[in-house]
N, C-alpha and C positions, 0 to 999 in steps of 0.2 A: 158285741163281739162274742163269737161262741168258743165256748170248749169245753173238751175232754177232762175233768181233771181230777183227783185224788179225794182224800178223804178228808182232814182237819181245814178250820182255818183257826190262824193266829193272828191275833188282835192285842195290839200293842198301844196304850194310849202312854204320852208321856205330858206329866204335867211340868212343862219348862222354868213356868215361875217361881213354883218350889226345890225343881232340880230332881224330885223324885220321880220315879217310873213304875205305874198301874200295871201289872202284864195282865189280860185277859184271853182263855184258850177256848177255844169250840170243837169238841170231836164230834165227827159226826160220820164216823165209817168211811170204810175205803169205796168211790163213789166214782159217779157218774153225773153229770148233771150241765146241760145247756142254761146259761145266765146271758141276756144280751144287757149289753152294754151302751147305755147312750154315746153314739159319737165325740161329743165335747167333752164326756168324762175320761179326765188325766187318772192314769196308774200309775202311784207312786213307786221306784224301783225299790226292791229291799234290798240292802246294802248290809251285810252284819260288820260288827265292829272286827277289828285284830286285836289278838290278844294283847293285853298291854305291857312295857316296858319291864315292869317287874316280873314278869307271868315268863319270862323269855330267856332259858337260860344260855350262860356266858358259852357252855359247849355240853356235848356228853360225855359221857364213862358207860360202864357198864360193871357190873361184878367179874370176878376172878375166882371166885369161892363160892361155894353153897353155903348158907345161911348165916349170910352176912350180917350183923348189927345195924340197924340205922338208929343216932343214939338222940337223946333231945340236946346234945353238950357234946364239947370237943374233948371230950377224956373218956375213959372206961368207966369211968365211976355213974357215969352219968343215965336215967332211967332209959331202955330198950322201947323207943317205941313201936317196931317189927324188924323181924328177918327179912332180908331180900333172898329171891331163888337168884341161882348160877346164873351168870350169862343178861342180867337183867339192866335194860338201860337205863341211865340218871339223869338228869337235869342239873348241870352244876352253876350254881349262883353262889358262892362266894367260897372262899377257903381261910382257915384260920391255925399256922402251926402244921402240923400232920395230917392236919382233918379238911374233909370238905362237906360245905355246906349242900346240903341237893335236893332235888325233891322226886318224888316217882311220877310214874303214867296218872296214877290216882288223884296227885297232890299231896303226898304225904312227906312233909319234911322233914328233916335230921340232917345229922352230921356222922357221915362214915369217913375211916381210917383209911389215905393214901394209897397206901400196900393190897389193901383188898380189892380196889378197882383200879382200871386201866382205860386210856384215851387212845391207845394202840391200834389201828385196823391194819390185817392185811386182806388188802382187795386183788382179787385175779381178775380180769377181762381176755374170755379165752380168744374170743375172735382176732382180739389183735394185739396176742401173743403178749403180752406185760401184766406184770406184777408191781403193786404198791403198797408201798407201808406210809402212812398216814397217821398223824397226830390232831386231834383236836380236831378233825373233819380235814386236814390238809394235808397235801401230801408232801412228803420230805424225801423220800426217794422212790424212782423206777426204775425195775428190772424189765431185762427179757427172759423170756423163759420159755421151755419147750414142753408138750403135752403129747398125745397118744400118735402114734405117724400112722394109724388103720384111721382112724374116724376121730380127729381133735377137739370137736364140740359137739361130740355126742355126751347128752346129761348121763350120769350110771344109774344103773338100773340094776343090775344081779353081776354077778362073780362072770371073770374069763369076757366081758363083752367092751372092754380096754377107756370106757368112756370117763370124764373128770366128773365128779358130781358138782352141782350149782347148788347153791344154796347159804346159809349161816350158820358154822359149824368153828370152835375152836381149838387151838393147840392140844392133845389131850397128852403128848408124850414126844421128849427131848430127847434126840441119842448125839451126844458129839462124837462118838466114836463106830460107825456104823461100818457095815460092810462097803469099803472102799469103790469095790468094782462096781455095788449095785447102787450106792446113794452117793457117792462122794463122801466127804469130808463131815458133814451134818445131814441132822434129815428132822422133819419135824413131822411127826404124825397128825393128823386134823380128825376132828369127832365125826368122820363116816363110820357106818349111819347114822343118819340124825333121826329126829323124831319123825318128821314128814317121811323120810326115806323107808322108816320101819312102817307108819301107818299103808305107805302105799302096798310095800312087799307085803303085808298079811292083810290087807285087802287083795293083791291079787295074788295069793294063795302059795308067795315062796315063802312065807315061812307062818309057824304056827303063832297065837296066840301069847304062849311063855316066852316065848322069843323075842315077842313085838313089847310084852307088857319088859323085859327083861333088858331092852334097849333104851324104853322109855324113862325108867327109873336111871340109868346109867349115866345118862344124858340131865335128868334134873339132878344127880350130885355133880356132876364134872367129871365123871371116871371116863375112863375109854370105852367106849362102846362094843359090844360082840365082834370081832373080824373073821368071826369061822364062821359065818351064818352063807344061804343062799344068795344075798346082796352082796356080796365080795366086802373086799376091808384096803387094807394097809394105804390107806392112798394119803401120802408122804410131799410134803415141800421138801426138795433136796437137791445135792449137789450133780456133778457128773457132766455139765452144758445144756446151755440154754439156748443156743444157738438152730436146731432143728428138734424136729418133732421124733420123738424116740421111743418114749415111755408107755408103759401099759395103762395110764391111768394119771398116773404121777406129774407131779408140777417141776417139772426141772430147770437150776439154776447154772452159772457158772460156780466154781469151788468158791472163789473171792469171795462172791454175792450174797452164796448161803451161807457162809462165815461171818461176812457182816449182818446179816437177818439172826441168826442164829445169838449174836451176841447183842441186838436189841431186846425182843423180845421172849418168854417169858410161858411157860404153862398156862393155858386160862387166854391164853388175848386170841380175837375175834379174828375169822376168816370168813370175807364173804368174796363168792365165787360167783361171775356172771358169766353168761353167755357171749355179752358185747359191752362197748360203752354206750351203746345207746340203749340197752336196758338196765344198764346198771342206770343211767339218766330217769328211764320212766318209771320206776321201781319207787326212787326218791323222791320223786314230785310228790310235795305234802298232802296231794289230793289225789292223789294215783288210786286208794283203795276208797274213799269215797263217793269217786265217781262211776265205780264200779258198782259198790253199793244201790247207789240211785238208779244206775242204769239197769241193774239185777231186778228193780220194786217198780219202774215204770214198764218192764216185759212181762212181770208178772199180771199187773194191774190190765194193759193192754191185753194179755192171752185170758181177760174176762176173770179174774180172781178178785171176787168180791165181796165187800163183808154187808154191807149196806148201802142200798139205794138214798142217794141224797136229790132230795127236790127243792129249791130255792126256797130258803127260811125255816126246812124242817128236816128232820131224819126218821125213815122208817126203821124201826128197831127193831129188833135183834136180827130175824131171818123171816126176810119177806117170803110170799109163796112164789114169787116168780125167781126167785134166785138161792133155794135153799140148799143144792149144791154146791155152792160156790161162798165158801166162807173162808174168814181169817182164821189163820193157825201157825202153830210154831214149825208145821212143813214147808208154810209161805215163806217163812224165817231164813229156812235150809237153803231152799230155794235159790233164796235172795244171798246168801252167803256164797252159795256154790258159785255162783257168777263172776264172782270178785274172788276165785280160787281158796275157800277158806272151806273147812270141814266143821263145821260149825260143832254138829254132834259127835264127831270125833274128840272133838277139841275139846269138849267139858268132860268126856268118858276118861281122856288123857291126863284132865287137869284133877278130878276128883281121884286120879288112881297117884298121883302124885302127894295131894294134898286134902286127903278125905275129909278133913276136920272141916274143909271150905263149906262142904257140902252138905251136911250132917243133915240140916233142917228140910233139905231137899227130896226126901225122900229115900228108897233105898238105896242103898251102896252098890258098889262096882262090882260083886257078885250078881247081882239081879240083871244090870245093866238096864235101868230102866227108859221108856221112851224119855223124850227131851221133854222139858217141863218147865214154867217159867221160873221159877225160883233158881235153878240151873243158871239160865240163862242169865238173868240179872247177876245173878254171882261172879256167870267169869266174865261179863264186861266191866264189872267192878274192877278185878284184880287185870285187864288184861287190853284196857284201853285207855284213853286217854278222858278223864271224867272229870267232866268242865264243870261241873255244881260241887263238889269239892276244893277246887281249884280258885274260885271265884266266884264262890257262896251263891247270893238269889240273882247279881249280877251277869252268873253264866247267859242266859236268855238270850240278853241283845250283840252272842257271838255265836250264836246259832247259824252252821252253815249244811247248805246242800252234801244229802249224806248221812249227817248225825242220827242219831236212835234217840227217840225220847223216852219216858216212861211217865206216863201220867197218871193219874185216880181219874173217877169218874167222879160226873157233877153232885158236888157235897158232900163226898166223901172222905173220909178219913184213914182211909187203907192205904198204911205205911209202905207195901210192898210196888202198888202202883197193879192198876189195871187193864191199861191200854201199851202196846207196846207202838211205837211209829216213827219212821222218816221223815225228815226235813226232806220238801222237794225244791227243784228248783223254781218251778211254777209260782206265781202269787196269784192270792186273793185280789179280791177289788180296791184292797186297802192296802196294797204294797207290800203285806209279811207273806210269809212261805204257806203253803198247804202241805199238809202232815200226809203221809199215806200212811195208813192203820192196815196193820202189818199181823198185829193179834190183838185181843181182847178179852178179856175173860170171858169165861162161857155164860150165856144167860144172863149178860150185863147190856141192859138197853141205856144208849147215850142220847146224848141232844138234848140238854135243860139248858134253855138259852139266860136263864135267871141265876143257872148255876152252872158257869162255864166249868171244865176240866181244870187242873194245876200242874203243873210239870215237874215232876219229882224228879229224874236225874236224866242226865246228856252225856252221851257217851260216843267218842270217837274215835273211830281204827287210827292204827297208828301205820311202821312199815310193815309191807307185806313179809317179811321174814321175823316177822315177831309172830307170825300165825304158821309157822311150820310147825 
C-alpha cells in the first residue's frame, strides 16, 4: 500500500499482563515517503481513549469579575492558588455550601465562590429571529426579537453600516430606566467591541494602535469598551417589539420580555451572537477547531512545506540539499492557525499586553513587539487551551486525538522546554497509532535516533472557537 504521509510515528506498546503502558515516540520530520505494504498485512485502527468519567464536568460557568480567586478550600481563608481572567470558562465537578468545586482549561483545581461566576447564557440566532437565555447548557426560555430592517445579518463592522455583531461578548451595563422611545422599558448594553472586533478594525486601519491596545485591556477587566471609536458601539438588548426588524444594529424585544431578561440576569453573564442555528451547531461540535487544525497542517504539508525527507527506517536531518527551502517554522504554525480562523500572533502580542508577567522569559516585551518565538507559543497554549498532560498526568498519551499539538524533546534529551512542536494526524502508521506532522523544530536540531526515541512533554487542545477572539 502506498502513501503520502507526514512526519512522526507513534509507537505505543502496552504490556497487558502488568496493566502498564511503555509509550515509545519516533520524530522523524515532516515527510514524504512511499512504504509498500504486504497484502495480508492488517492495520490495526487507532482508536484514542475518551476522557474519563471523573475528567468530565457536571456543566460550565464562566467568571463575572476580573481576577477571580480559585481557592484550594471552600472559605476565604483558604491558600490562592490563581486568579482567573474575566469572562473565563470552568469546569464544575462538584459544589459544597457557597462554593463550587471546578477545574480550568489547564487542569487546575479549586474552589470559587458562587457570586463570582455564572451558568447564564444569552444566545441570539440572527437568522431565525430568537433569543435564549439558557442555564447549565439548556435552555429555559425563547424570545423573538427584531434586528436591523436595511440588512439583519449583516456581522458589524464600523459605526452607521446598521449590522448586529456575532461573536462572544458580555453584559457590560444595565439601564432599567432608559430612554422610552428609543429602548423601551430596559436595555442591556453587550461588550461591543470585543477584542477580535478591535484586532480586525486596526488591522484594517479604522482605528489606531492606542485604540486597539485601549479596547483590549477594557475588555480583560470587564469594563465597557470604547463606543466612540470608528467600529460604532451602543448595540443594546432592549425593549420597544420584537415583532419586525427595525433597529439600527440593536437586539429588540417585547417590553414584557426585556423586563423579564432584565430581571434574570446580571452585569458580567455571557452573550453569544450567531449568525444561524446551524452555525451556532458547528461552532460547538467538540471537534469543529480541530479539525480545522488538521486540515490547515495537511495543506500546508501537501503545497510541499517540508522539514525533512523521511525514507523507510531512516531520517535525513536537518536540511537536505534537495529541500533547503522548504523547512518547518513557527510561520507553518501561523499558517496552520489561520486556517481554523485563529490569529495566532495576534493572540500572544494581545495576551502578553494583557498579562506581561506570562511572558517575561520570552523575550522582549510589547514595546519591541517581537517575531513569534517558541517559548510564546508554548505559553499561551498553556494558559489558553485545553492541556491534557496536566489534566491526566503520563496517562494523557492514549487520549491523543486528530488535531492536538504535541511538544516533544528530541532523542535523549533533557530540554524541559520541548523541541519539536507537531500534530496528531489522522493518518496511521503500520502499527495503528497516529503520524505527528512536525510543524517546527528547533533550529539545527537533527532527529531520528531509533535507540533514543523522542518523549512527549505536553498536549494541548483548542477549545471553542470564541475562546480565540
Amino acid at each position: 500500500m502506498n502513501s503520502l504521509i507526514t512526519s512522526g510515528i507513534l509507537k505505543t506498546l502496552y504490556a497487558l499482563s502488568s496493566g502498564l503502558a511503555v509509550v515509545c515516540l519516533f520524530v522523524m520530520g515532516c515527510a514524504r515517503e512511499q512504504i509498500k505494504t504486504a497484502p495480508e498485512q492488517m492495520v490495526p485502527q487507532y482508536v484514542p481513549r475518551e476522557l474519563p468519567a471523573e475528567e468530565i464536568p457536571r456543566y460550565s460557568v464562566y467568571t463575572i469579575f476580573p481576577a477571580v480567586h480559585l481557592r484550594t478550600g471552600p472559605d476565604v481563608t483558604s491558600r490562592v492558588v490563581t486568579q482567573l481572567r474575566h469572562n473565563e470558562t470552568l469546569g464544575v465537578f462538584g459544589e459544597k455550601a457557597e462554593w463550587l468545586y471546578v477545574k480550568t482549561r489547564v487542569g487546575t483545581a479549586g474552589y470559587v465562590r458562587k457570586d463570582m461566576v455564572s451558568d447564564l447564557v444569552i444566545k441570539v440566532h440572527k437568522q431565525e429571529r430568537r433569543l435564549y437565555l439558557s442555564k447549565q447548557g439548556q435552555t429555559i426560555k425563547t424570545y423573538r426579537i427584531a434586528l436591523s430592517a436595511e440588512n439583519p445579518l449583516r456581522d458589524k463592522v464600523q459605526r452607521g453600516d446598521y449590522g448586529t455583531p456575532e461573536g462572544r461578548y458580555y453584559i457590560c451595563q444595565m439601564n432599567g430606566n432608559p430612554a422610552q422611545l428609543k429602548y423601551g422599558p430596559r436595555s442591556l448594553l453587550i461588550s461591543y467591541p470585543s477584542s477580535d472586533d478591535a484586532r480586525r478594525g486596526f488591522k484594517e486601519g479604522l482605528i489606531d494602535y492606542a485604540t486597539y491596545r485601549e479596547i483590549i485591556l477594557a475588555i480583560k477587566d470587564g469594563r465597557t469598551p470604547n463606543q466612540k471609536t470608528p467600529l460604532g458601539g451602543q448595540i443594546r438588548i432592549h425593549g420597544c417589539g420584537g415583532k419586525y426588524d427595525w433597529t439600527k444594529g440593536c437586539i429588540a424585544l417585547e417590553d414584557h420580555d426585556i423586563i423579564e431578561i432584565y430581571d434574570t440576569v446580571s452585569t458580567g453573564v455571557r452573550v453569544e451572537i450567531y449568525k444561524s442555528a446551524a452555525q451556532d451547531k458547528e461552532l460547538n461540535t467538540p471537534t469543529f477547531l480541530s479539525a480545522k487544525v488538521l486540515e490547515g497542517a495537511q495543506q500546508q504539508f501537501f503545497r510541499g512545506k517540508l522539514y525533512a525527507y523521511q525514507e523507510e527506517g531512516k531520517s535525513l536531518g536537518d536540511y537536505s540539499s534537495r529541500i533547503t527551502q522548504n523547512h518547518a517554522d513557527l510561520e507553518l504554525l501561523n499558517a496552520i492557525a489561520r486556517h481554523a480562523n485563529i490569529d495566532l500572533e495576534a493572540l500572544i502580542q494581545e495576551d502578553a499586553m494583557r498579562y506581561p508577567g506570562r511572558y517575561a522569559a520570552c523575550g522582549a516585551g510589547e514595546a519591541q513587539r517581537p517575531a513569534l518565538n517558541f517559548c510564546q507559543v508554548k505559553t499561551w497554549f498553556y494558559y489558553h487551551s485545553q492541556v491534557l498532560s496536566s489534566i491526566l498526568g503520563m496517562q494523557f498519551i492514549t487520549y491523543l486525538k486528530p488535531g492536538d499539538f504535541i511538544i516533544m524533546n528530541a532523542s535523549g534529551s533533557s530540554e524541559a522546554q520541548g523541541e519539536v512542536l507537531g500534530i496528531i494526524d489522522a493518518a496511521t502508521e503500520r502499527n495503528g497509532f497516529p503520524k505527528i506532522i512536525t510543524i517546527w523544530q528547533k533550529p539545527g536540531l537533527v532527529v531520528a535516533n531509533p535507540q533514543k526515541p523522542p518523549g512527549i512533554l505536553y498536549c494541548f487542545r483548542l477549545t471553542h472557537p470564541f475562546e480565540y477572539q
